[in-house]
mmCIF file of the N, C-alpha and C atoms, coordinates in Angstrom:
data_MODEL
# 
_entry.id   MODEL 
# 
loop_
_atom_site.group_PDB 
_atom_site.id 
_atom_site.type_symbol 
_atom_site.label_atom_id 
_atom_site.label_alt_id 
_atom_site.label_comp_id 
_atom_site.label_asym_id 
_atom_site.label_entity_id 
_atom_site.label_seq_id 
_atom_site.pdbx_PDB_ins_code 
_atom_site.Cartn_x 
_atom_site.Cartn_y 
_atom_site.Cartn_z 
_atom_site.occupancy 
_atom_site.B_iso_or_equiv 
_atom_site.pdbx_formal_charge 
_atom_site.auth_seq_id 
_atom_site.auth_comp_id 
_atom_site.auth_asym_id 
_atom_site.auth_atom_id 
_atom_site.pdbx_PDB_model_num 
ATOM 1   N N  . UNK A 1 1  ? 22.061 201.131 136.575 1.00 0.00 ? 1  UNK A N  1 
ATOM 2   C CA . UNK A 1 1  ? 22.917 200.499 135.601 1.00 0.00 ? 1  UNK A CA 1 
ATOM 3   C C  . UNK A 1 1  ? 23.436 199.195 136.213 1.00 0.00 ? 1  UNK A C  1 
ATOM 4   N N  . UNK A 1 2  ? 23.255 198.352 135.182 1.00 0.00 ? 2  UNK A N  1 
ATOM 5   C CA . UNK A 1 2  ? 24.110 196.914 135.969 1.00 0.00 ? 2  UNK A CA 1 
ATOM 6   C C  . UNK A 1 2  ? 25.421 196.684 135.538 1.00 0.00 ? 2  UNK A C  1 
ATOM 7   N N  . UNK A 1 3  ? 26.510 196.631 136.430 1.00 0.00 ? 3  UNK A N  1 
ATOM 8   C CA . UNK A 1 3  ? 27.395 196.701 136.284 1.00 0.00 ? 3  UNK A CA 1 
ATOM 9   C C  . UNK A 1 3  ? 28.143 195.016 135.679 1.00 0.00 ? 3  UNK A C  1 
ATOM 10  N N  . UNK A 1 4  ? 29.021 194.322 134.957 1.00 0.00 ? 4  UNK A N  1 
ATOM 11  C CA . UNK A 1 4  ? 29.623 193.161 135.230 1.00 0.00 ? 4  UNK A CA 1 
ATOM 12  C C  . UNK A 1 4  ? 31.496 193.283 136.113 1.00 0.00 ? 4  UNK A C  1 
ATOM 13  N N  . UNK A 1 5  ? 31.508 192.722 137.008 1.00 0.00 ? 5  UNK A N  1 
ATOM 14  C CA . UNK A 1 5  ? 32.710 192.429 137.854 1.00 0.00 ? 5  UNK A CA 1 
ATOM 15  C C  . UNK A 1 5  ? 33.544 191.801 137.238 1.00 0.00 ? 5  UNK A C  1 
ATOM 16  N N  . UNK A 1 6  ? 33.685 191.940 136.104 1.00 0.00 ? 6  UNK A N  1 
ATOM 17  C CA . UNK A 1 6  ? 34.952 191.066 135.018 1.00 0.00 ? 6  UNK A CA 1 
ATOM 18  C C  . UNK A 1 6  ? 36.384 191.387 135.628 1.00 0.00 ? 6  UNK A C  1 
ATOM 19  N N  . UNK A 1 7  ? 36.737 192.626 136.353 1.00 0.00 ? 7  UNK A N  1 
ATOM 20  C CA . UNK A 1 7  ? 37.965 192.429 136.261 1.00 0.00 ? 7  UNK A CA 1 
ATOM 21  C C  . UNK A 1 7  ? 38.231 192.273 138.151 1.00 0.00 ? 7  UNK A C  1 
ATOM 22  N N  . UNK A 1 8  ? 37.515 192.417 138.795 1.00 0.00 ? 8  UNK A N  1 
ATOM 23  C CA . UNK A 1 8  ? 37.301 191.841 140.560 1.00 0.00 ? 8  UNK A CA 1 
ATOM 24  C C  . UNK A 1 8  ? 37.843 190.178 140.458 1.00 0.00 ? 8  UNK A C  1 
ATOM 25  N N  . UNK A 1 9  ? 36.578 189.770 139.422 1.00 0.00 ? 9  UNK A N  1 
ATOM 26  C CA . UNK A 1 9  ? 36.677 188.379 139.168 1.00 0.00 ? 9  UNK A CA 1 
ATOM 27  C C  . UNK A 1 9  ? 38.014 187.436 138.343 1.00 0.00 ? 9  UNK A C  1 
ATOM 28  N N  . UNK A 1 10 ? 38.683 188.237 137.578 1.00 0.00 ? 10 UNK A N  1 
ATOM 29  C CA . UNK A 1 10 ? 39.942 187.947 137.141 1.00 0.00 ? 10 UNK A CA 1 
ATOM 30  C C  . UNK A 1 10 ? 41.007 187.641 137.965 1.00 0.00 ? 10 UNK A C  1 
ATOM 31  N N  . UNK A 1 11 ? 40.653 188.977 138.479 1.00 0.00 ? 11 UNK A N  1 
ATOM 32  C CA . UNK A 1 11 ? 41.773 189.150 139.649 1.00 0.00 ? 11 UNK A CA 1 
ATOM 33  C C  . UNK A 1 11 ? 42.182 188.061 140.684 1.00 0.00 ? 11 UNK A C  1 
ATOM 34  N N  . UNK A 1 12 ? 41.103 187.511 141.254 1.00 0.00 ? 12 UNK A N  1 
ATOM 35  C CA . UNK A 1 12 ? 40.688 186.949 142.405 1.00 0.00 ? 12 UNK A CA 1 
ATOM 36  C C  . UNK A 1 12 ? 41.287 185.266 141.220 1.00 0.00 ? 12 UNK A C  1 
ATOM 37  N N  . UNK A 1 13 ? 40.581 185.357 140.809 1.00 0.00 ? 13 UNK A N  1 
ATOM 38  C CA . UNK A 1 13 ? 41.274 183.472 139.742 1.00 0.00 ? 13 UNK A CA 1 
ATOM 39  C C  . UNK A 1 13 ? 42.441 183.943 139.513 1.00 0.00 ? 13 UNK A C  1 
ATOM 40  N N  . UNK A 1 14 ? 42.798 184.741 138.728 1.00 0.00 ? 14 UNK A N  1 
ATOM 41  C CA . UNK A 1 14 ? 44.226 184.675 138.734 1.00 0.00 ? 14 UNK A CA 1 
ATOM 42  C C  . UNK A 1 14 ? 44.780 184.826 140.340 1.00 0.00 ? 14 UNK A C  1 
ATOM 43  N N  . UNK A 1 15 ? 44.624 185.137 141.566 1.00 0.00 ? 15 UNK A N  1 
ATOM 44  C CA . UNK A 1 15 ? 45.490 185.001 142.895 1.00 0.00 ? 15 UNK A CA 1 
ATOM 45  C C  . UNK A 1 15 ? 45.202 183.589 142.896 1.00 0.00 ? 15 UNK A C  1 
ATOM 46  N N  . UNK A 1 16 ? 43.769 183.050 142.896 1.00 0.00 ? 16 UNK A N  1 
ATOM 47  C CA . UNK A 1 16 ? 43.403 181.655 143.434 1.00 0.00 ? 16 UNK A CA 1 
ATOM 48  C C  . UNK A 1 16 ? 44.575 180.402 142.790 1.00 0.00 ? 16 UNK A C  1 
ATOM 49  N N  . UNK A 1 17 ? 44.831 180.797 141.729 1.00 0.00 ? 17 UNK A N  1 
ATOM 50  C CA . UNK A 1 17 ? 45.394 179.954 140.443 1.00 0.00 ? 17 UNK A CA 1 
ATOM 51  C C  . UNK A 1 17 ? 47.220 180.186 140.812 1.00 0.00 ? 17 UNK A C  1 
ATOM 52  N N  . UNK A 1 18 ? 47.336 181.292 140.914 1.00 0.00 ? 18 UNK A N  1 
ATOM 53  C CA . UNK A 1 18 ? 49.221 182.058 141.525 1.00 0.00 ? 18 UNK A CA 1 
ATOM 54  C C  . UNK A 1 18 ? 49.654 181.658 139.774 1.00 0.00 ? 18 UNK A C  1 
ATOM 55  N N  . UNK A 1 19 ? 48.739 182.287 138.948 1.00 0.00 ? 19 UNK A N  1 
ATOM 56  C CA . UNK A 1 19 ? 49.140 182.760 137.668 1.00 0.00 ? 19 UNK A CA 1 
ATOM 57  C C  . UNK A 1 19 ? 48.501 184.568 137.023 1.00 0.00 ? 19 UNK A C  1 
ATOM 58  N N  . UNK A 1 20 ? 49.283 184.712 136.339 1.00 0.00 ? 20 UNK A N  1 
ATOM 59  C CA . UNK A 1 20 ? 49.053 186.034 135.531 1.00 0.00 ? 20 UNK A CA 1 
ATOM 60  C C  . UNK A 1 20 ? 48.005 185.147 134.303 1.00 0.00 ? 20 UNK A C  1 
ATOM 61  N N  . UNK A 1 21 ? 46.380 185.434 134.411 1.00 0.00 ? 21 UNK A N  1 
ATOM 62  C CA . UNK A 1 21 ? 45.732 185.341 132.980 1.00 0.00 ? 21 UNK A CA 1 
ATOM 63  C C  . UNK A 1 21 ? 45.404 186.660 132.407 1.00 0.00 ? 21 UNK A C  1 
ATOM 64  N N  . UNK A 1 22 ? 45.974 186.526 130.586 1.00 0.00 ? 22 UNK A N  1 
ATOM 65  C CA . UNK A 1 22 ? 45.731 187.448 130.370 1.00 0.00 ? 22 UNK A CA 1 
ATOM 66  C C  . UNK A 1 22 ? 43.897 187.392 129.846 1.00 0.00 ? 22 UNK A C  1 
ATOM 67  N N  . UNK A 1 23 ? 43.780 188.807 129.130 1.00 0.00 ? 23 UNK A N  1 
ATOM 68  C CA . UNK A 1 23 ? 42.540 188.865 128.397 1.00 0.00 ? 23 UNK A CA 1 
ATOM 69  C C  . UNK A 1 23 ? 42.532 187.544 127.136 1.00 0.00 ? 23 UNK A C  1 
ATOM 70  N N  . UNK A 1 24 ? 43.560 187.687 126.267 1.00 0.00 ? 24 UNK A N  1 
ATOM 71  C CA . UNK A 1 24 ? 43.513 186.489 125.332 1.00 0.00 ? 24 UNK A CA 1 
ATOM 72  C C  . UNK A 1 24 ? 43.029 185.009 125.662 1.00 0.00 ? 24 UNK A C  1 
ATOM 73  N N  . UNK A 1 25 ? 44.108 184.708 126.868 1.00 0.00 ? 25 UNK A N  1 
ATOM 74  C CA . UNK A 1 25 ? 43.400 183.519 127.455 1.00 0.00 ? 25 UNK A CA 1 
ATOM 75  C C  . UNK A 1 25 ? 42.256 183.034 128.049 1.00 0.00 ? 25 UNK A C  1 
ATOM 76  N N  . UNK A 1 26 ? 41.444 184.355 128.938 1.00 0.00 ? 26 UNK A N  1 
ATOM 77  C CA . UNK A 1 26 ? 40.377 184.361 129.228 1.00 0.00 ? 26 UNK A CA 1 
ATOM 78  C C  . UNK A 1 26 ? 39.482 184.193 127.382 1.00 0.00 ? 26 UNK A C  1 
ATOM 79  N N  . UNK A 1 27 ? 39.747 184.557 126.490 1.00 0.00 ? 27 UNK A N  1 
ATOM 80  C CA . UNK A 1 27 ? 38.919 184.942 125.222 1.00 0.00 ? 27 UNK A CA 1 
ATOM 81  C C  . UNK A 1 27 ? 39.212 183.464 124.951 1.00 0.00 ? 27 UNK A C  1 
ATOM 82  N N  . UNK A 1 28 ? 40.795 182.868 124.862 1.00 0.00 ? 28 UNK A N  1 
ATOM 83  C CA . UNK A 1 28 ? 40.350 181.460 124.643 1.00 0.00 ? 28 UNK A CA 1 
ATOM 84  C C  . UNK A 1 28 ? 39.635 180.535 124.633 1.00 0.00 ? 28 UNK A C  1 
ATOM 85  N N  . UNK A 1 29 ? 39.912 180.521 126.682 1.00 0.00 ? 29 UNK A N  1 
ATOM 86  C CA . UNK A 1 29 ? 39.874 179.504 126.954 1.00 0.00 ? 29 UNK A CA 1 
ATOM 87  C C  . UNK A 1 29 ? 38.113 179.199 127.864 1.00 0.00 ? 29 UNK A C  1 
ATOM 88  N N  . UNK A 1 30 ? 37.314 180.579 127.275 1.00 0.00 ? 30 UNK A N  1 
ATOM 89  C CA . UNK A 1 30 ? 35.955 180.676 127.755 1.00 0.00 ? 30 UNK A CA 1 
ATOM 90  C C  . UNK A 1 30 ? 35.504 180.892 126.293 1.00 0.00 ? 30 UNK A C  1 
ATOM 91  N N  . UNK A 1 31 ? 35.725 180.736 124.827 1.00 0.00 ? 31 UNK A N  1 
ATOM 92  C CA . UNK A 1 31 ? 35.485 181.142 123.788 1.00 0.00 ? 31 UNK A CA 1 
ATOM 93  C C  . UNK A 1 31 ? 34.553 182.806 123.449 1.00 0.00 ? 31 UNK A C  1 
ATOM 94  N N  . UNK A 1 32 ? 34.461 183.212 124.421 1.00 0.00 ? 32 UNK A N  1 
ATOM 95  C CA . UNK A 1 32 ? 34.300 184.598 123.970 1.00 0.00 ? 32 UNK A CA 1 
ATOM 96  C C  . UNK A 1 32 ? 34.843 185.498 123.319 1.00 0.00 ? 32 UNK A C  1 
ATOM 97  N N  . UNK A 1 33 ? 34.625 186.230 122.582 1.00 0.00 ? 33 UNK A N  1 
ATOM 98  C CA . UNK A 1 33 ? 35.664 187.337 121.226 1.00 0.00 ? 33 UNK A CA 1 
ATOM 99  C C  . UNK A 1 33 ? 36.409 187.919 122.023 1.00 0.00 ? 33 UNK A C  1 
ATOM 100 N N  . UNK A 1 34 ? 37.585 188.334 121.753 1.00 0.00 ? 34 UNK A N  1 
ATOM 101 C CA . UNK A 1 34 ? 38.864 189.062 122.198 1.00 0.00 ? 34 UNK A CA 1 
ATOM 102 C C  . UNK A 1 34 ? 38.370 190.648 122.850 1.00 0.00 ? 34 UNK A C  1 
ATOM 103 N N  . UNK A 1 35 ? 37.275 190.926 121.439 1.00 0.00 ? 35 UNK A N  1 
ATOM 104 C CA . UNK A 1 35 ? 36.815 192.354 121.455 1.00 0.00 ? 35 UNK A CA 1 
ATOM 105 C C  . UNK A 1 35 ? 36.045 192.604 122.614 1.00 0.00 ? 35 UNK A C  1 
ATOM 106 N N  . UNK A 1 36 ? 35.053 191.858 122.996 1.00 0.00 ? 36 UNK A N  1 
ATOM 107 C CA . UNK A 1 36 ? 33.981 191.463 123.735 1.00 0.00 ? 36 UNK A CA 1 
ATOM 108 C C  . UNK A 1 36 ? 34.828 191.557 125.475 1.00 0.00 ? 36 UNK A C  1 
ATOM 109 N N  . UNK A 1 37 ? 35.675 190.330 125.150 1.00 0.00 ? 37 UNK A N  1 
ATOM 110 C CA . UNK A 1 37 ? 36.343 190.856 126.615 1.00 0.00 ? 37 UNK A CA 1 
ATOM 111 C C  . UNK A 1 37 ? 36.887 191.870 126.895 1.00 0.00 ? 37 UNK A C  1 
ATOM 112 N N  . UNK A 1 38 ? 37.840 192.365 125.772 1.00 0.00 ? 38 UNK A N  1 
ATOM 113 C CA . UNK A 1 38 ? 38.200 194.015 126.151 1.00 0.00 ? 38 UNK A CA 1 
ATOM 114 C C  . UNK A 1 38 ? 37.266 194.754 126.570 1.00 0.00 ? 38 UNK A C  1 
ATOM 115 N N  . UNK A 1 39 ? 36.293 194.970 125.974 1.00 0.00 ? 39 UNK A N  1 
ATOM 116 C CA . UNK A 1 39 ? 35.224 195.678 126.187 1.00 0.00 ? 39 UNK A CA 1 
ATOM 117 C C  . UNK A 1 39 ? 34.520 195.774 127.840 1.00 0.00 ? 39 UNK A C  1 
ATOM 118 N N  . UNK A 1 40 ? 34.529 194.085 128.182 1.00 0.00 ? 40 UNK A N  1 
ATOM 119 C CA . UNK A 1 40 ? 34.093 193.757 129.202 1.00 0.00 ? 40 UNK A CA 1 
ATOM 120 C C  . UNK A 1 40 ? 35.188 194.119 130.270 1.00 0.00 ? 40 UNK A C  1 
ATOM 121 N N  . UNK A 1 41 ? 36.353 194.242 130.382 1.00 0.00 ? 41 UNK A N  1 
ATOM 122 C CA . UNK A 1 41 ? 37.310 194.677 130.925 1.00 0.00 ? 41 UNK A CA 1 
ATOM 123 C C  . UNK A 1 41 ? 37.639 196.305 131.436 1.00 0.00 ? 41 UNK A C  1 
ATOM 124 N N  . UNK A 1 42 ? 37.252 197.314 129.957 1.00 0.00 ? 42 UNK A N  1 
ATOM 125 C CA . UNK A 1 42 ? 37.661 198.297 129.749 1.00 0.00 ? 42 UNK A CA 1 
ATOM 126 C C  . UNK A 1 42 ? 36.483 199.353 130.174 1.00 0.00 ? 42 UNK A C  1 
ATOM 127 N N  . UNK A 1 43 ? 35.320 199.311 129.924 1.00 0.00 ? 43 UNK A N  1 
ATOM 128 C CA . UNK A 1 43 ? 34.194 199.428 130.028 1.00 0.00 ? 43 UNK A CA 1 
ATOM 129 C C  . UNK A 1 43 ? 33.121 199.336 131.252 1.00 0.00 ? 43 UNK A C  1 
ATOM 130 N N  . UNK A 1 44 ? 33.248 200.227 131.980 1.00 0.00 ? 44 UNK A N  1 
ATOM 131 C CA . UNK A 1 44 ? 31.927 199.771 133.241 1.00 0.00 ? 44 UNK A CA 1 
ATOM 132 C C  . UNK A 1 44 ? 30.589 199.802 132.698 1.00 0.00 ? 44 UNK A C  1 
ATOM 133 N N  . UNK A 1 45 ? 30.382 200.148 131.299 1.00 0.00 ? 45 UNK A N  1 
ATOM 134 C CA . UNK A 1 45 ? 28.994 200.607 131.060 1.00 0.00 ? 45 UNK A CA 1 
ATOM 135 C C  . UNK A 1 45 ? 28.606 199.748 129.860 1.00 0.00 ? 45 UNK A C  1 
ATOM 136 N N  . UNK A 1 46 ? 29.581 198.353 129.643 1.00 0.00 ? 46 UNK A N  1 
ATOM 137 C CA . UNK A 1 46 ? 29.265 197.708 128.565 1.00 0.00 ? 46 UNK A CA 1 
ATOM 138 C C  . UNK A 1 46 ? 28.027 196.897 128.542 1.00 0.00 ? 46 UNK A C  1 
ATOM 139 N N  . UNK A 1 47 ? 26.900 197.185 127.795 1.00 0.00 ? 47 UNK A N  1 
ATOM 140 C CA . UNK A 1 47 ? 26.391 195.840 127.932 1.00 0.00 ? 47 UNK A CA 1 
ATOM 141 C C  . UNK A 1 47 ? 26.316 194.779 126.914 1.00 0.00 ? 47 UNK A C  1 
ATOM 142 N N  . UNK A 1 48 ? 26.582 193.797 127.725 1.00 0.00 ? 48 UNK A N  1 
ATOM 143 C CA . UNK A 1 48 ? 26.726 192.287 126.887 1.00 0.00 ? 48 UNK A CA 1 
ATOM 144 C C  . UNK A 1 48 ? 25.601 191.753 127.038 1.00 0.00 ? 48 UNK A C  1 
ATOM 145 N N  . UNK A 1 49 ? 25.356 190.314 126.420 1.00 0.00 ? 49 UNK A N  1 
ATOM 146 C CA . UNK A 1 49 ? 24.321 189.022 126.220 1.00 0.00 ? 49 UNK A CA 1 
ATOM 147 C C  . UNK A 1 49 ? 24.693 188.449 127.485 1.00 0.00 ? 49 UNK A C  1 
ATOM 148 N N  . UNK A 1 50 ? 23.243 187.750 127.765 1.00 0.00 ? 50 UNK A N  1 
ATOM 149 C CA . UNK A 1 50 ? 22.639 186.849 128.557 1.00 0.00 ? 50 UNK A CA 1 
ATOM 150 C C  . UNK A 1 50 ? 23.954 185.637 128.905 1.00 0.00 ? 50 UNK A C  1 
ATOM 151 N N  . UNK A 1 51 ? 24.124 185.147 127.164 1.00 0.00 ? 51 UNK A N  1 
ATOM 152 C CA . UNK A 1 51 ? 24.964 184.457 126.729 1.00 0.00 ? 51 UNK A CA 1 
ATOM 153 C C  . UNK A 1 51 ? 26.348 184.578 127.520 1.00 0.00 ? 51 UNK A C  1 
ATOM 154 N N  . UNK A 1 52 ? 26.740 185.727 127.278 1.00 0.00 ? 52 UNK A N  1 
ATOM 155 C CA . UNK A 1 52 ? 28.440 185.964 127.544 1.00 0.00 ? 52 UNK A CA 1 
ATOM 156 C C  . UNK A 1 52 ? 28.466 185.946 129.088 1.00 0.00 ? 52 UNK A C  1 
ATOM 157 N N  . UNK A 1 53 ? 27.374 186.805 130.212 1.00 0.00 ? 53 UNK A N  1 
ATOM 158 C CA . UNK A 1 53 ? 27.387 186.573 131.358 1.00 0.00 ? 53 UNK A CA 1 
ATOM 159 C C  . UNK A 1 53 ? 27.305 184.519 132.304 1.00 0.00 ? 53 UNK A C  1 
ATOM 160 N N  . UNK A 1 54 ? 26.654 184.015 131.230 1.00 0.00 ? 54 UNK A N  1 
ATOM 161 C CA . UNK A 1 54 ? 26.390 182.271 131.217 1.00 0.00 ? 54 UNK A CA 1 
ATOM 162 C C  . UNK A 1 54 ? 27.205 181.887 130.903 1.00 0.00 ? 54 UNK A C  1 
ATOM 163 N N  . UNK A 1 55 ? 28.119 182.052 130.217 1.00 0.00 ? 55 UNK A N  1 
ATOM 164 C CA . UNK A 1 55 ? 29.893 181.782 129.880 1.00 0.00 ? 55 UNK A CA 1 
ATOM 165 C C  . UNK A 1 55 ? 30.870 181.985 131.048 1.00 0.00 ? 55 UNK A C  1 
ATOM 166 N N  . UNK A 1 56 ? 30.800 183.806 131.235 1.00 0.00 ? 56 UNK A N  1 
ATOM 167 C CA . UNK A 1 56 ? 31.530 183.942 132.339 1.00 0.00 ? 56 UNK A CA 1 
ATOM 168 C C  . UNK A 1 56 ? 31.488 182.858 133.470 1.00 0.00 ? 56 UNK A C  1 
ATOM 169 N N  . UNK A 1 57 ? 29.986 183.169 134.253 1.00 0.00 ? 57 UNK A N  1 
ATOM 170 C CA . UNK A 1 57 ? 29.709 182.751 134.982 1.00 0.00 ? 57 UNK A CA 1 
ATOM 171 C C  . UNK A 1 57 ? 30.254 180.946 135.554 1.00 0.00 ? 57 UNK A C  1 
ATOM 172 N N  . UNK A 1 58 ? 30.719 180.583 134.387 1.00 0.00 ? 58 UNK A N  1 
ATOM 173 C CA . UNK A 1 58 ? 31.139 178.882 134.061 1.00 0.00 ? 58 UNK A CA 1 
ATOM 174 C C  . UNK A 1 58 ? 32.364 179.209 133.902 1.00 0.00 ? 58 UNK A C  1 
ATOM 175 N N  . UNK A 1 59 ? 33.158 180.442 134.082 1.00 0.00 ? 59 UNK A N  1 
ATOM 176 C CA . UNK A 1 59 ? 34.586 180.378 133.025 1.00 0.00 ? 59 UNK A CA 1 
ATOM 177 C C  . UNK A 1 59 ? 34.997 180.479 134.712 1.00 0.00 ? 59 UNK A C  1 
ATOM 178 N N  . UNK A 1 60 ? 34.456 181.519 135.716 1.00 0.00 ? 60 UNK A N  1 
ATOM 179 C CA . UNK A 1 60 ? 34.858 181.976 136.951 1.00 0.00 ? 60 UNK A CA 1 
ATOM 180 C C  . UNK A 1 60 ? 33.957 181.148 138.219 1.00 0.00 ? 60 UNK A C  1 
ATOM 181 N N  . UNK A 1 61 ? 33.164 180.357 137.911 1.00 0.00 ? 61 UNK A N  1 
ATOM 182 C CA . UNK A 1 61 ? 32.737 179.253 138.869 1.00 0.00 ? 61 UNK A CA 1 
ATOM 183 C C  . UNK A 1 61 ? 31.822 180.346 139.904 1.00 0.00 ? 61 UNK A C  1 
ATOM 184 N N  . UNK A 1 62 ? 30.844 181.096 139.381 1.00 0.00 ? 62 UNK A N  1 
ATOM 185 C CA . UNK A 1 62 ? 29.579 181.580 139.879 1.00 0.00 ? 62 UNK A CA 1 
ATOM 186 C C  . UNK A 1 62 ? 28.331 181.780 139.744 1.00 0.00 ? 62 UNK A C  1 
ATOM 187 N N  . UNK A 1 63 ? 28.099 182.736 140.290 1.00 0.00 ? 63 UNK A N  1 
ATOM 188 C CA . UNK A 1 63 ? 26.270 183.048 139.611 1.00 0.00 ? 63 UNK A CA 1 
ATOM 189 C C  . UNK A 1 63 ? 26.395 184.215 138.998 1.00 0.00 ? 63 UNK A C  1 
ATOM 190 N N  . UNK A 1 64 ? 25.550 184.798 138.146 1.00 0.00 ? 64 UNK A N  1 
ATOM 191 C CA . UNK A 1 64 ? 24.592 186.344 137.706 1.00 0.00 ? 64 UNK A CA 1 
ATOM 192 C C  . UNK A 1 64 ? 25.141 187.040 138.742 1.00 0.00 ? 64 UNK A C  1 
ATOM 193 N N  . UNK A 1 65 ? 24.506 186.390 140.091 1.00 0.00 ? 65 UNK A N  1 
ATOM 194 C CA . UNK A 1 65 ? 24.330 187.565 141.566 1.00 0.00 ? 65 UNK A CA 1 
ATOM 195 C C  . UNK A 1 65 ? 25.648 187.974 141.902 1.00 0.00 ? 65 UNK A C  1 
ATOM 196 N N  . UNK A 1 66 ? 26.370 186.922 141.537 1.00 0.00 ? 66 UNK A N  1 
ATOM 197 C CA . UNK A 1 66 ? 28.045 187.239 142.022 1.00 0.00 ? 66 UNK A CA 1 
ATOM 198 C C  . UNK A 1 66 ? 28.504 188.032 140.953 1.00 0.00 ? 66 UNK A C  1 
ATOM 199 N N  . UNK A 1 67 ? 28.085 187.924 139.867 1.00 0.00 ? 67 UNK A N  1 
ATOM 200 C CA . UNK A 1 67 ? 29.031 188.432 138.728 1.00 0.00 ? 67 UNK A CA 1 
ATOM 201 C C  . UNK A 1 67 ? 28.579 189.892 138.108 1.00 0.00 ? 67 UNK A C  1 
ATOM 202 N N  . UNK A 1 68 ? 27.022 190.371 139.017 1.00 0.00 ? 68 UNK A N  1 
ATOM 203 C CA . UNK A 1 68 ? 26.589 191.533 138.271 1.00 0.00 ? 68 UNK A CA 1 
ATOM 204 C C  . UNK A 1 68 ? 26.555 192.311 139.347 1.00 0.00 ? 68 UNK A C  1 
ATOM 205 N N  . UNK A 1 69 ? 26.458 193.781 139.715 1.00 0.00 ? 69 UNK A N  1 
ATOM 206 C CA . UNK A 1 69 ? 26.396 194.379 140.552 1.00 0.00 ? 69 UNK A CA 1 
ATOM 207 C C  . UNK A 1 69 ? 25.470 195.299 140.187 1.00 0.00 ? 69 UNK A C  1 
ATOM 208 N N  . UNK A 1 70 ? 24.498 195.817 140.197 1.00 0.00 ? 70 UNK A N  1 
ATOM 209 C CA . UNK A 1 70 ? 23.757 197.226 140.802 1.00 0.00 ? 70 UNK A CA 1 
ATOM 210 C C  . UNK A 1 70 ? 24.048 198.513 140.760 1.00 0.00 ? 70 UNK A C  1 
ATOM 211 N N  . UNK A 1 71 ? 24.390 199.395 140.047 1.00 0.00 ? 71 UNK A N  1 
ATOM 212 C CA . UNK A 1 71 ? 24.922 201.013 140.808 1.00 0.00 ? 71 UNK A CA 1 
ATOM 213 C C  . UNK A 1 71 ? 23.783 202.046 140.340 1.00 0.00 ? 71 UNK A C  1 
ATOM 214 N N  . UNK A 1 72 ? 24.162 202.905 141.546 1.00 0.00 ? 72 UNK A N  1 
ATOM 215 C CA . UNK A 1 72 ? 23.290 204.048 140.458 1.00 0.00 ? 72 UNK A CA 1 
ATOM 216 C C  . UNK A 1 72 ? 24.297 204.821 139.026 1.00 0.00 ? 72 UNK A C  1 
ATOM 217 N N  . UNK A 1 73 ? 23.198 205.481 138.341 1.00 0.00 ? 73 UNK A N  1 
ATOM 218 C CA . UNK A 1 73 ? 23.681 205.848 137.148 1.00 0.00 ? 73 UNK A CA 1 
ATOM 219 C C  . UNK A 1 73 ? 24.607 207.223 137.682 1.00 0.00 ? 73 UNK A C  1 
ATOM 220 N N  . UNK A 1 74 ? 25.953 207.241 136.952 1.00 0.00 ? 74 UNK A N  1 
ATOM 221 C CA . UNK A 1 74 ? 27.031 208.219 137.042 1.00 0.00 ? 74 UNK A CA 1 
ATOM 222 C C  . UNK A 1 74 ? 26.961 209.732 136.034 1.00 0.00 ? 74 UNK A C  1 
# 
């Protein structure tokens, strides 16, 4: 299963930044749906578009490799 690091990666911008972002603002201010990020948040087993990981990836200043992880299935 491939995992996405949405909320590792939050975490880490919001310390880098020394602000609280919420989900809304992330949905803002990367135009992705509100739902979509919850999902991506709430969810280890969500899968999303190509698209939304190519967003992230520009919203949190990385790659795929950084932003997806690998596990075995639970």
């Amino acid at each position: 299963m491939i995992r996405v690091l949405f909320r590792q990666f939050l975490d880490e911008k919001s310390f880098r930044e020394k602000r609280r972002i919420t989900l809304a603002q992330v949905a803002d201010e990367s135009g992705i749906g509100r739902a979509t990020i919850t999902r991506l948040a709430n969810q280890p087993d969500y899968n999303t578009t190509l698209e939304v990981i190519d967003v992230l990836c520009k919203y949190f200043d990385c790659t795929p490799g950084e932003l997806l992880q690998q596990v075995d299935n639970y």
